[in-house]
C-alpha positions as CSV (number, residue, x, y, z in Angstrom):
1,X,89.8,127.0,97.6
2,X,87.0,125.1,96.0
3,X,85.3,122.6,98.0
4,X,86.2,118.6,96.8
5,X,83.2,116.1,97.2
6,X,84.1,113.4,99.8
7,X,83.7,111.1,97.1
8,X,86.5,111.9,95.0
9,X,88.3,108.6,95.4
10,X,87.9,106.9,98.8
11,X,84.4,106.2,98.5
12,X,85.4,104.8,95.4
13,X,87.5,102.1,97.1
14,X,85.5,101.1,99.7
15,X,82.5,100.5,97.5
16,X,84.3,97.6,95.9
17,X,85.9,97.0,99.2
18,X,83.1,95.7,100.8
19,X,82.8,92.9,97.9
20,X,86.2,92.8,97.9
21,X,86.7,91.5,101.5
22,X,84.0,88.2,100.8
23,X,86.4,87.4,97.7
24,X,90.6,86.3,97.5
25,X,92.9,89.1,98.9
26,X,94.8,89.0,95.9
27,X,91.1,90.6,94.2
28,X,90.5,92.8,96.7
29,X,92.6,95.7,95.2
30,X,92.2,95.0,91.0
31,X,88.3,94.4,91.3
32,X,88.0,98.6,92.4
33,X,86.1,100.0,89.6
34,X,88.0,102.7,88.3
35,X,89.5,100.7,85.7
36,X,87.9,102.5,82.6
37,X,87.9,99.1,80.6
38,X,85.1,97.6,83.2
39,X,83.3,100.7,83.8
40,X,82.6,102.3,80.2
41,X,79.8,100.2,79.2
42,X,78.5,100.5,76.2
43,X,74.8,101.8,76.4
44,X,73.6,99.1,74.5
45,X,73.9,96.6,77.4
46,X,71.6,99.0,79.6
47,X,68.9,97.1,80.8
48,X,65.7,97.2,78.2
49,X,62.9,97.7,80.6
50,X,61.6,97.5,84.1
51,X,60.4,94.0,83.3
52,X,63.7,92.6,82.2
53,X,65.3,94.8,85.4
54,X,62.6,92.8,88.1
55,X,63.7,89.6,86.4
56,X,67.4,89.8,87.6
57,X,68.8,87.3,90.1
58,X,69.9,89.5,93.6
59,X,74.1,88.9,92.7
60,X,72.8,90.5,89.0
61,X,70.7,93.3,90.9
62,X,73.3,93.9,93.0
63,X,76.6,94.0,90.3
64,X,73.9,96.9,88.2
65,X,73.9,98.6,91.0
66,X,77.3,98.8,91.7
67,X,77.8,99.7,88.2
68,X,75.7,102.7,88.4
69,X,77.4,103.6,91.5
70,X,80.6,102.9,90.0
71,X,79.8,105.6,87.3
72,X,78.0,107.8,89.7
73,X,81.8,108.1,90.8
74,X,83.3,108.4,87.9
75,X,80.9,111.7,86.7
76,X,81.5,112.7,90.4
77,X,85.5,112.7,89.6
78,X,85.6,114.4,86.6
79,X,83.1,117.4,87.2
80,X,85.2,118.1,90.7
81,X,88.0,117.7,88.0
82,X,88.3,118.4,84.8
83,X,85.2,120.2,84.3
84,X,85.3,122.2,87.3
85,X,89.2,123.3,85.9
86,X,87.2,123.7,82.9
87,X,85.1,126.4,83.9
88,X,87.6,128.0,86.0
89,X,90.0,128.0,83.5
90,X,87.3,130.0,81.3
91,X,86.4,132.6,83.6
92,X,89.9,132.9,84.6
93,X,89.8,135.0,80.7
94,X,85.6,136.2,80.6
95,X,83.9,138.3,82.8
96,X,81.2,135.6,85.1
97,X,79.5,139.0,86.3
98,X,78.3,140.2,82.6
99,X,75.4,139.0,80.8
100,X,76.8,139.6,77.2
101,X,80.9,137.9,76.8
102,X,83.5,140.3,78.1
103,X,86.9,139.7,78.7
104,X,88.5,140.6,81.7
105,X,91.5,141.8,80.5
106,X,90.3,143.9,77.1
107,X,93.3,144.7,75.9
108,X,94.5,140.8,75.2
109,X,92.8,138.7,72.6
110,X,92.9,135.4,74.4
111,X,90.2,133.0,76.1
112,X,90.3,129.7,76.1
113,X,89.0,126.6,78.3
114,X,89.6,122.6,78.6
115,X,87.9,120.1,76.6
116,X,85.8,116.6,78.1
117,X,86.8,113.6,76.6
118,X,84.3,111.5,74.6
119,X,84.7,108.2,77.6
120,X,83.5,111.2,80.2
121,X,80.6,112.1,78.2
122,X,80.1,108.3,78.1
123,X,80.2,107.4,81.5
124,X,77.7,110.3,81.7
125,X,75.4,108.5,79.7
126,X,75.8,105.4,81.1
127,X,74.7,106.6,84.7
128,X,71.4,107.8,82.6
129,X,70.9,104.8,81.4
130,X,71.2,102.8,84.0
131,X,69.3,105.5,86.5
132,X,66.3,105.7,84.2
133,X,65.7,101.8,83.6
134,X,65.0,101.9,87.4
135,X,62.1,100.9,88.0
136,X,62.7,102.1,92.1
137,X,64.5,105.4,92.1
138,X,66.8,106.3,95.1
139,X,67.2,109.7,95.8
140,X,70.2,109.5,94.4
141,X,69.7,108.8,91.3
142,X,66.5,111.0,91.1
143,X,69.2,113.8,91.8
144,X,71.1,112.4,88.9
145,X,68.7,112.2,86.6
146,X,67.7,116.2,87.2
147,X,71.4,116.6,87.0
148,X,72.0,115.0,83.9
149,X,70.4,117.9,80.9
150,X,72.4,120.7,82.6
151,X,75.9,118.5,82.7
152,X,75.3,117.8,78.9
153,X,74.8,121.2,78.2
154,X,77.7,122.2,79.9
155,X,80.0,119.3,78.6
156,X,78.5,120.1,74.8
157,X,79.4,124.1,75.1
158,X,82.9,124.1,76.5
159,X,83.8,121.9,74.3
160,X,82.5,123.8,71.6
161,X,84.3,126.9,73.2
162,X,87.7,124.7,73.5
163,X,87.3,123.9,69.4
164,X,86.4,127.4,69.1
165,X,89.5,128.7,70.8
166,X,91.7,126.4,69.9
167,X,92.0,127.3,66.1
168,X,91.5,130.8,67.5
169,X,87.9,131.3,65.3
170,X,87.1,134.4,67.0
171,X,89.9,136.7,65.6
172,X,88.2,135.5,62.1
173,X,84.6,135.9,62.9
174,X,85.0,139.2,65.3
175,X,84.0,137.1,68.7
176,X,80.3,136.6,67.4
177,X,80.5,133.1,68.1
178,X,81.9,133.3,71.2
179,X,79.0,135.4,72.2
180,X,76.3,132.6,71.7
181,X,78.3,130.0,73.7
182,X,78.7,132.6,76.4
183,X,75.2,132.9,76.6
184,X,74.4,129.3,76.2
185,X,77.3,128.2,79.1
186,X,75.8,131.0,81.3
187,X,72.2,130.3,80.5
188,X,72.8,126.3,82.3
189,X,75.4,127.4,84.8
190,X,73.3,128.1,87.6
191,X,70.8,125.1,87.1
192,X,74.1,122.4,86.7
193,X,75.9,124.4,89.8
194,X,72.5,123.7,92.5
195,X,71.9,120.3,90.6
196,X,75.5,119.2,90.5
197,X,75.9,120.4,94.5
198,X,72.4,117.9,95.4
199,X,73.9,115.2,93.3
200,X,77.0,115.5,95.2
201,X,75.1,115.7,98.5
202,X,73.3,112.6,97.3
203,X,76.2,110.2,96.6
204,X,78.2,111.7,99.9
205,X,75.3,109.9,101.7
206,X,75.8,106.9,99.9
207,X,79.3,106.6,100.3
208,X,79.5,107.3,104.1
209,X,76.7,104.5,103.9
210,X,78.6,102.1,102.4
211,X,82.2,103.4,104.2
212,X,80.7,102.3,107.1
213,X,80.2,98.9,106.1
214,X,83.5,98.5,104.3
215,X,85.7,99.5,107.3
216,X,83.8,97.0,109.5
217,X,83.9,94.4,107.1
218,X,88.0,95.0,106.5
219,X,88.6,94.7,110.0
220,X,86.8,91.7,110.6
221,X,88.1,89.9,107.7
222,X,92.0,91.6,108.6
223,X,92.7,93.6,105.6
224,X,95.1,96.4,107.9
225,X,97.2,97.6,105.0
226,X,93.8,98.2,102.9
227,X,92.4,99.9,105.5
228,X,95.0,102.3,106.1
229,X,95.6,103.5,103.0
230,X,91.5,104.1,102.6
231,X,91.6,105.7,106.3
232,X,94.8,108.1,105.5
233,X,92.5,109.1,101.8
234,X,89.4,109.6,103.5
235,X,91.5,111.5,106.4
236,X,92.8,113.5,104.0
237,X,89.5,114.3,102.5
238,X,87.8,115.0,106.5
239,X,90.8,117.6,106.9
240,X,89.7,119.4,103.2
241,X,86.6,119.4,103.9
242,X,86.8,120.8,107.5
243,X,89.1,123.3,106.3
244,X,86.5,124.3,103.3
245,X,83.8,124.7,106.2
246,X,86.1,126.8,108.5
247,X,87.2,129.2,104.9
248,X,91.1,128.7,105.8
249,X,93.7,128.5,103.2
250,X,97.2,129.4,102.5
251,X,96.6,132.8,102.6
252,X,94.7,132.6,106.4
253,X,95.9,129.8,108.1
254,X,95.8,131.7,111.5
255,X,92.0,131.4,111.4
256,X,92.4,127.3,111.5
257,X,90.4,126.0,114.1
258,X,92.7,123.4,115.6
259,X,90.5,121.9,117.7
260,X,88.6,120.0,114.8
261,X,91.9,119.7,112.7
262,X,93.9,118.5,115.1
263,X,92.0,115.1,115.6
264,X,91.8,113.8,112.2
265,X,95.4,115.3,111.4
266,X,96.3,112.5,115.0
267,X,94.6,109.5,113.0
268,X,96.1,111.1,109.8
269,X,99.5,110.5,111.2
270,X,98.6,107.1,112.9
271,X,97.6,105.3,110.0
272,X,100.5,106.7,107.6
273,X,102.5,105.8,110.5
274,X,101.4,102.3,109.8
275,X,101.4,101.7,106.4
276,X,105.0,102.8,106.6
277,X,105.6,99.8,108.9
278,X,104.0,97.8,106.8
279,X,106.0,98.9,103.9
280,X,108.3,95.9,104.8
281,X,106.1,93.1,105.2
282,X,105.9,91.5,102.4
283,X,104.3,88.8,103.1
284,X,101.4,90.6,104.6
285,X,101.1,92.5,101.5
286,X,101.3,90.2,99.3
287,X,98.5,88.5,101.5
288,X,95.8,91.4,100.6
289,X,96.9,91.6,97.3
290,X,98.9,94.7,97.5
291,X,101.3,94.9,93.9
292,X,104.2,96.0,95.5
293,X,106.6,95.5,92.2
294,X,104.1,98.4,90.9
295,X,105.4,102.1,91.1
296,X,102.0,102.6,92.5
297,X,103.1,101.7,95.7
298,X,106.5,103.4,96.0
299,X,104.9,105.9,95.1
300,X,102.5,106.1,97.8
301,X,104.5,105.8,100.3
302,X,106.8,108.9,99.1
303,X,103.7,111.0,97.8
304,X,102.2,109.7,102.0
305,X,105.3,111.4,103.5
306,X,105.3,114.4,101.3
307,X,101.5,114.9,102.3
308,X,102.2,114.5,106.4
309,X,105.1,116.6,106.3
310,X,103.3,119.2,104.5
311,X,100.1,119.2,106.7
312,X,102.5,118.6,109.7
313,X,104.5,122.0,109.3
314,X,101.3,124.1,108.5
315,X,100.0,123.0,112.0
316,X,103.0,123.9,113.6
317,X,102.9,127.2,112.0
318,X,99.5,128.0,113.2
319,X,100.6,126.3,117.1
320,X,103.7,129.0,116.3
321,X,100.9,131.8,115.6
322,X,103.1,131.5,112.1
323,X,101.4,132.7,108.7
324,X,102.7,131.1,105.4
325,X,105.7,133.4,103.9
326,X,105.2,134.3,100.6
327,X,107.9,131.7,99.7
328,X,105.7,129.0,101.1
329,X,102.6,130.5,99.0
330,X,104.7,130.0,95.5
331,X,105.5,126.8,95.6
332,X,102.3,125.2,95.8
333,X,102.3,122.4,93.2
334,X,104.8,120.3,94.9
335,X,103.9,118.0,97.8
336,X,106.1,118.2,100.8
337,X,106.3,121.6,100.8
338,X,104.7,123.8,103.6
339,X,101.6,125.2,102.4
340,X,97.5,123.7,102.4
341,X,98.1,123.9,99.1
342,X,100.9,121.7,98.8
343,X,99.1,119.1,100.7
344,X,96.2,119.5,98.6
345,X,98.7,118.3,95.8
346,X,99.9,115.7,97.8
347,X,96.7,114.4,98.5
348,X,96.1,114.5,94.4
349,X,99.1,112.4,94.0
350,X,97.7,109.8,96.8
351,X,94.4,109.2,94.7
352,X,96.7,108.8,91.6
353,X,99.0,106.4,93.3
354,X,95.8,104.1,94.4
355,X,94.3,104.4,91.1
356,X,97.8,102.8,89.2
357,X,97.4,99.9,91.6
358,X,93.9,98.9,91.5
359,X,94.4,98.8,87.6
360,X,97.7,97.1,88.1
């Protein structure tokens, strides 16, 4: 199990939320910034110099910053995402442990990884950009700014590799080129890894920052439904992350410490207990702006149920002094099912779900 940041989605929503909550309720979901039409911007629009930066009024200052932020989030998605299944889908065919390129399995001539899309290497950019016209660096964006050479590499090279691979180059050229990108992926790995892991630290800071603030200003201003469904994510994310710190998995779910699950797995269960009694108000969700006529919504309610009941029977294996079967381990891709893993997809499915509706 690889650790997820705590930022994958839910600090995401509640960065927008705390705007959100001072404007209409029918905003307060479609402002949420991972709509990639008002988040790509175009580098050309980064501000020129510090001068022209102190010269912004405070609602300016403050909708830069929450465009960086915004994009801090976005790199922050994709390298927990598709880069990090990148890489894993690379060594998953190449030997990590050697120096020169060496496939794991010799005998089969096949390696191959993922490519990043050209608006990921943008929104990349754009967090430069907008980080180094600072004329006051946080430490977050200080760590960004380090971060940034060693992501390009990496981002440059597997795609190189996935081109490479793809029209299957290194049968033609005797796996000479394949050797140089080796070198040149390994040769950055280490220094994007420790870079990537401060960044992360970084922005997980920020975001419990600004969480804070959000959840207070949502139940002040009465947005219930909107705070469940952020509580039930970031719930979600407090269970992973215990779970990463404790090393329990599918395959050791005995060694769970219950103690610290079972308290966040009890608010788990309270708050998708009511967004389910919600799920018939419609008046109250229309009222913060929920689109329920979207299949977002359906389909967080099912993908919600899936996700308790799957985190619900693991817990009552480990009460049972139950491990997982090795039926349970197989099917791991489908939520509902009773394996961490299976939750883990639920969870996915959760974030997806949100996302469809705050670009509804």
């Amino acid at each position: 199990m690889r650790r997820k940041s705590s930022i994958i989605l839910t600090a995401l929503i509640v960065a927008c939320a705390v705007t959100a909550c001072q404007k209409s309720p029918a905003s307060s979901v479609g402002d949420v910034a991972e709509n990639r039409e008002t988040t790509a911007a175009e580098p050309a629009e980064t501000p020129a110099s510090t001068e022209a930066q102190s010269e912004l009024s405070s609602e300016d200052q403050e909708e830069q910053d929450q465009e960086l932020y915004n994009a801090y989030i976005e790199v922050n998605n994709f390298m927990v995402g598709r880069l990090d299944s990148s890489l894993e889908r690379y060594f998953s065919y190449v030997d990590i442990e050697q120096e020169e390129f060496t496939l794991l399995d010799a005998d089969d001539d096949y390696f191959s990884c993922y490519s990043l899309s050209e608006y990921e290497i943008e929104e990349a950019d754009n967090a430069y950009a907008l980080a180094d016209a600072k004329s006051e660096k946080s430490a977050l964006d200080e760590a960004y700014l380090k971060l940034y050479p060693s992501l390009i590499s990496v981002i440059t090279t597997l795609n190189e590799i996935e081109g490479y691979t793809d029209m299957k180059s290194y049968l033609d050229d005797d796996y000479q080129k394949a050797k140089e990108y080796h070198a040149a992926l390994t040769g950055v790995l280490g220094e994007y890894l420790d870079a990537g892991d401060a960044f992360m630290d970084e922005l997980d800071t920020v975001a419990r920052e600004r969480q804070e603030k959000a959840y207070a200003q949502m139940k002040e201003e009465g947005y219930e439904v909107l705070y469940a469904m952020n509580r039930v994510l970031d719930l979600a994310r407090e269970i992973e992350d215990e779970l990463y710190e404790q090393g329990v998995w599918d395959e050791n779910i005995l060694d769970m410490d219950l103690e610290k699950i079972q308290p966040l797995y009890d608010e788990f269960v309270t708050n998708a207990e009511a967004l389910l009694s919600y799920s018939e108000d419609e008046e109250k969700l229309q009222a913060e702006g929920i689109p329920t006529n979207s299949i977002g919504w359906s389909s967080f309610l099912r993908d919600l149920k899936d996700t308790k009941v799957s985190l619900t029977e693991v817990i009552q294996k480990v009460k049972n002094g139950e491990a997982l079967s090795q039926s349970d381990m197989l099917i791991t891709q489908i939520a509902g099912q009773c394996s961490l893993s299976s939750f883990d997809t639920g969870y996915s499915s959760l974030i997806d779900d949100y996302n469809s509706m705050v670009s509804y």
